[in-house]
C-alpha positions in Angstrom: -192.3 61.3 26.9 -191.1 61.6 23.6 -188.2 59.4 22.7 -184.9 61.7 22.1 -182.4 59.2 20.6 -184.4 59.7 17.4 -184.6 63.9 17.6 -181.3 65.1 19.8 -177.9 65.0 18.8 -176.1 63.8 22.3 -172.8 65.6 21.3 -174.4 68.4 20.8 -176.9 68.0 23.8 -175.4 66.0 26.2 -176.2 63.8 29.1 -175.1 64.6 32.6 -174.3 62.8 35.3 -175.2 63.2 38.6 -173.9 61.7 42.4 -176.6 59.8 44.7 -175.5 60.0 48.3 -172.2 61.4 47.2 -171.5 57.8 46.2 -174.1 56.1 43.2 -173.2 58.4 39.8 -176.8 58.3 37.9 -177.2 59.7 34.4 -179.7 62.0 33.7 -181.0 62.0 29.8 -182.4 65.1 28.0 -185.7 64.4 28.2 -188.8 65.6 26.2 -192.3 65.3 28.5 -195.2 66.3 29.3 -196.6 66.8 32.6 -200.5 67.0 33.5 -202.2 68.4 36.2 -205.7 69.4 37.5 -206.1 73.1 38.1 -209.3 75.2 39.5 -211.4 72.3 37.0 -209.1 72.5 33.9 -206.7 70.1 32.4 -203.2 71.6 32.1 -200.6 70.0 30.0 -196.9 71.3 30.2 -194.4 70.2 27.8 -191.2 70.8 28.3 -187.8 69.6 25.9 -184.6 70.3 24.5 -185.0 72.0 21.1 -184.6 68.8 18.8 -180.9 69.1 16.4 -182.4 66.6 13.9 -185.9 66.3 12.2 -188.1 68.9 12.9 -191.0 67.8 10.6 -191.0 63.8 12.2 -190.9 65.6 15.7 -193.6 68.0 15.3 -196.1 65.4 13.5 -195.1 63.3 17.1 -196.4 66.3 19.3 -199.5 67.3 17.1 -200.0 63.5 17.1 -200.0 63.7 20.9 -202.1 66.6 21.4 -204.5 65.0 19.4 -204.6 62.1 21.5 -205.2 63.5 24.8 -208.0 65.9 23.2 -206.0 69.7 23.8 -208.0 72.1 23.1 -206.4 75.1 23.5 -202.8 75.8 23.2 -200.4 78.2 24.4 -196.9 78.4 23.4 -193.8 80.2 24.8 -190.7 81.8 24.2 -187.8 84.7 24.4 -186.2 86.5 21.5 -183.0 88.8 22.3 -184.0 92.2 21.9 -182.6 96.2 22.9 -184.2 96.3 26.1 -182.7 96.6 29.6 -182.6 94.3 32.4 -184.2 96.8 34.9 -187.3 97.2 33.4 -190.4 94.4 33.2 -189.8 92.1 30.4 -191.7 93.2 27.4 -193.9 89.9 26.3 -195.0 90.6 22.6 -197.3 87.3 20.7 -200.7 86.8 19.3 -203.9 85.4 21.2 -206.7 83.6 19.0 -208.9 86.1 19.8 -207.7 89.8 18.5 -209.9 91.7 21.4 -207.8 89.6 23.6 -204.5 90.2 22.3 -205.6 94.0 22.8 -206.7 93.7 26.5 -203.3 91.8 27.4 -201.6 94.7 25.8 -199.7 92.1 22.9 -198.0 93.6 19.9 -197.7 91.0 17.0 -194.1 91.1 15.4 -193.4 91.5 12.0 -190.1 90.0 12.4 -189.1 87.8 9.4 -186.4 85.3 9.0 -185.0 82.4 11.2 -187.1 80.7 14.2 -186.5 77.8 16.3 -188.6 75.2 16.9 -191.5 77.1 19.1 -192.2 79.0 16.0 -192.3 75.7 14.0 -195.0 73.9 16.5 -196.9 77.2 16.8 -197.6 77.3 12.9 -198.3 73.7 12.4 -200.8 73.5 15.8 -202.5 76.8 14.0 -202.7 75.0 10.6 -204.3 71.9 11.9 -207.2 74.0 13.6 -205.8 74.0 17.2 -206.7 77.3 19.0 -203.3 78.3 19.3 -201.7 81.3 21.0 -198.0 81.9 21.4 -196.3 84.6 24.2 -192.6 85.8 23.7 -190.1 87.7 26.2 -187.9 90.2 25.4 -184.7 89.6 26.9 -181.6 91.7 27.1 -179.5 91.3 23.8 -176.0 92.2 25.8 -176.2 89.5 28.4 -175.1 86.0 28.1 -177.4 82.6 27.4 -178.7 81.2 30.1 -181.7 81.5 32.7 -183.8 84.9 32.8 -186.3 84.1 35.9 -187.7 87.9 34.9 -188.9 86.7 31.7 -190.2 83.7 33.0 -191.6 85.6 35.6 -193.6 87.6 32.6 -194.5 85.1 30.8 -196.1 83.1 33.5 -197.9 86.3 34.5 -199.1 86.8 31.0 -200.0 83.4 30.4 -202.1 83.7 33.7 -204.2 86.1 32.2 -204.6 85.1 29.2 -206.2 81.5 30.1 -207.4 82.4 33.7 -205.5 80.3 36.0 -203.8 81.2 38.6 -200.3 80.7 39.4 -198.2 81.1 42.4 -195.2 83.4 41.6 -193.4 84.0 45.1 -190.7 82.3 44.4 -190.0 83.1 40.8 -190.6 86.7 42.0 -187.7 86.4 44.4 -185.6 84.4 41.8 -186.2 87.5 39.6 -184.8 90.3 41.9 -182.4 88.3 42.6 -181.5 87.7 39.1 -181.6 91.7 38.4 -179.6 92.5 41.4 -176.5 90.2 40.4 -176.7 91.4 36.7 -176.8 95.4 38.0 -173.6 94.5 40.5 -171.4 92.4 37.5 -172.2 95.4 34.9 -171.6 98.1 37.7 -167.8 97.0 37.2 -167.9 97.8 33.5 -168.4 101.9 32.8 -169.0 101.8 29.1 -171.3 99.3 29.8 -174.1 100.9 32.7 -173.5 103.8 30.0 -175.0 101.6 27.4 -177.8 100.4 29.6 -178.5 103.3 30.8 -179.3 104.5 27.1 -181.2 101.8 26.6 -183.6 102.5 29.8 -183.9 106.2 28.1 -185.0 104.7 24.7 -187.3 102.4 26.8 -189.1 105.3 28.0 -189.8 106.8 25.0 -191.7 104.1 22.9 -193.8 100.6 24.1 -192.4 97.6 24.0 -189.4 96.3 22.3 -188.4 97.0 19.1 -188.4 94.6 16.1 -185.6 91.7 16.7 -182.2 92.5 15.1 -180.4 90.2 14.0 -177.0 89.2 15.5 -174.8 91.2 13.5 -177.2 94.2 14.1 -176.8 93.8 17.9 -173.3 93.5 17.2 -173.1 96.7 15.5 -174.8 98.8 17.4 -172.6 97.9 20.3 -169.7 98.7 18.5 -170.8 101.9 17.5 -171.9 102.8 20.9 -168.2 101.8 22.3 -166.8 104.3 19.8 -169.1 107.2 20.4 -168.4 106.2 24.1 -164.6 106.8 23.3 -164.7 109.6 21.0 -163.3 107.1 18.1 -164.5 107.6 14.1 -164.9 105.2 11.4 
């Protein structure tokens, strides 16, 4: 683990509490670990955190300094960036493999997106510069729907990930997870006309070019809503 008192704000990301036999309340720290396993002959290491709210630079020296320890050698890293693309198609997965032939077989389009990234852009980068063989995945998920979990782009990215390193991963589940997932999202936006109208543009647009387009920003997003809304009511200005 890496320690979070000295990375996480606790206001910000908070603890939880949870019930033991409806009776014993246990609380349950944010927590920043990796996990090791042995698969079909190869050492995998997961790491999975809570985006760190203070010190980037003391955090990412703490999990190059751990790499470096347990002798990675290759690294893949992962992520999701909001983007115009509709929930009923597969997830788009745009990124960069170390090898460009690669990238080409797995179908990845690099971004030339500029401006604000979060902390997987910031590890990515600073793995690259200090000659780890790094490779970094990112899912296209659907700007109009609230934060939260997308199982579909999880779903892609493990796939992708899967054939980029060539191991194998069991999916069943997240599969199921997934249609679930798109089934609940169809039925809540069903109730909203102007919205299936939107989406239903969107899966048009999808059809006629690869992949997602470049990430807008917020306000961009915003916009483009808007403007739909008013075509959508026959509104000007």
């Amino acid at each position: 683990d890496i320690d979070p008192d000295g990375f996480l704000d606790f206001q910000m990301t908070r603890p939880t509490v949870r019930l033991e036999a409806g009776i014993t309340r246990r609380i349950e720290w944010p927590e920043l670990r990796f996990s090791a396993a042995r698969v079909d002959g190869r050492d995998v290491v997961v790491f999975l955190g809570v985006e760190p709210n203070v010190r980037w630079r003391a955090f990412v020296e703490t999990f190059l300094a751990t790499a470096r320890e347990i002798g990675v050698g290759e690294v893949v890293t992962l992520g999701a960036f909001l983007a115009d693309v509709p929930h009923t198609r597969p997830t788009p997965v745009t990124g960069l493999a170390v090898d460009p032939e690669r990238s080409q077989e797995l179908g990845l389009t690099s971004s030339r997106y500029e401006g604000p990234t979060g902390i997987v852009g910031v590890i990515h980068d600073a793995m690259a510069r200090d000659g780890f063989a790094a490779s970094s995945l990112w899912g296209a998920v659907p700007h109009y729907l609230p934060g939260g979990p997308n199982p579909k782009a999880a779903l892609a990215l493990v796939q992708k990930i899967g054939a980029l390193t060539g191991l194998p991963a069991t999916t069943d589940t997240l599969e199921r997870a997934a249609g679930s997932w798109e089934a609940q999202v169809t039925s809540s936006i069903a109730e909203n006309a102007e919205l299936t109208a939107y989406v239903r543009r969107l899966e048009e647009l999808a059809g006629e070019r690869e992949g997602p387009s470049e990430i807008p920003s917020g306000d961009a997003l915003a916009a483009e809503l808007e403007r739909f809304l008013r075509d959508q009511r026959g509104e000007s200005g």
